[in-house]
N, C-alpha and C positions, 0 to 999 in steps of 0.2 A: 515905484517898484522896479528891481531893475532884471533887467536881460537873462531869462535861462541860459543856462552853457549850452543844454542838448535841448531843441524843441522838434516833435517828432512828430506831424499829422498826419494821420487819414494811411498809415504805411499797410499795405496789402501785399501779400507775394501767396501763389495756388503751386501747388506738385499737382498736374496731370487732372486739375479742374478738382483739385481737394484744396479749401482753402486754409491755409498754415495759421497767415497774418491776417485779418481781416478789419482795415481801418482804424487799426491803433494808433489812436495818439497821448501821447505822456510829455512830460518838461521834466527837467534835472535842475535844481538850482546852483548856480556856484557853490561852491564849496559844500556842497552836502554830499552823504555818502548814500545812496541811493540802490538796492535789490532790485531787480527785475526777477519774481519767483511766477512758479506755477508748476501743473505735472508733468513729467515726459510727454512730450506732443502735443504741447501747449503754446508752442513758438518760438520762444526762447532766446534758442540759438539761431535761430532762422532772422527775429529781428535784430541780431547784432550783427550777424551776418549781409543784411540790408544795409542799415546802416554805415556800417562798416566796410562797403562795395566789395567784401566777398561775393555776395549774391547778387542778382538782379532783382529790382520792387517792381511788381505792376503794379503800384500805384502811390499817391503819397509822397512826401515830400518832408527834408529836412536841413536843420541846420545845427552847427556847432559855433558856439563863440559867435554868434551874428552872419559865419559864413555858408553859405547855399550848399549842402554838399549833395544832396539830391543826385544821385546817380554817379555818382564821380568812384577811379577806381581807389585800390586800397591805397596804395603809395601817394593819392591825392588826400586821401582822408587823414592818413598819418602824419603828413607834413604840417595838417591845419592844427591836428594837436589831437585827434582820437584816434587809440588805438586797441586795437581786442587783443586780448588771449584767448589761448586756448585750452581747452580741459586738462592736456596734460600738464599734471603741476611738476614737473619734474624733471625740468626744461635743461636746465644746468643745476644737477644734483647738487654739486661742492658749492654752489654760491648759495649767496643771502637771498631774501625775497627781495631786498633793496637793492643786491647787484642784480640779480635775473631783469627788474624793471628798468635800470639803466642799459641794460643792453637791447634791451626793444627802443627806449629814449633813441640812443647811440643809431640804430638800422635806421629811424624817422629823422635822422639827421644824416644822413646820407653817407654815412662811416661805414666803409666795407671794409671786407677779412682780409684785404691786403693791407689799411690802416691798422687792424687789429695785429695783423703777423709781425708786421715792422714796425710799429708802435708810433707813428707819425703824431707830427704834432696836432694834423686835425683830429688825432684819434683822443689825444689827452684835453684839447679845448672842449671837444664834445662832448666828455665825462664829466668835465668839471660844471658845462654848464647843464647839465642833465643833471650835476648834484646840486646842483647853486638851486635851484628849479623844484628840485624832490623838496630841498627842505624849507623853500617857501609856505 
């Protein structure tokens, strides 16, 4: 059997002693395409938000690809290779769904808008291997 990408246990987070998350745990397998559903205030966004060190977890523990990310901030999360969006789908209107995702790729590879203004070369290594990567 081999290695989930995402393994998620026991993840808890309360607003003001109202419990959100309470000890969810799920696995993602590689390469599957995987929902996370339910109703408005059902947790949702709260547990990717955990996950994803937007938020803080009281409790619970997690990893990606084999690594511990448990508590770690967002820029630590992104580099290891998960990243979230967010609701607004409308991020950059004039591009594709396949540019918008490379430019989140491109930010977790540590390409800023002075590479993007003046067009450096780490800025075009980092696109190409953001695209080398998308169509694996």
């Amino acid at each position: 059997m081999t290695r989930p990408l995402l393994r998620v246990d026991g993840l808890m987070r309360s607003y003001y002693g109202v419990r959100a998350v309470d000890g969810l745990s799920f696995e993602v397998a590689r390469g599957s395409i995987t929902g996370l559903i339910g109703p408005n205030g059902s947790g949702k966004s709260t547990t990717i938000d955990c996950v994803t060190g937007f938020q803080p977890a009281d409790g619970g523990r997690w990893t990606f690809d084999g690594v511990e990310l448990t508590g770690a901030r967002p820029h630590v999360v992104a580099r290891a290779g998960l990243t979230r969006t967010f609701q607004n789908v409308r991020a950059f209107e004039q591009l594709s769904l396949r540019d918008n995702l490379l430019q989140a790729a491109q930010a977790a590879d540590g390409v800023g808008w002075v590479d993007a203004w003046v067009g450096t070369r780490r800025l075009r290594a980092a696109a190409a291997a953001a695209g080398a990567e998308a169509m694996r």
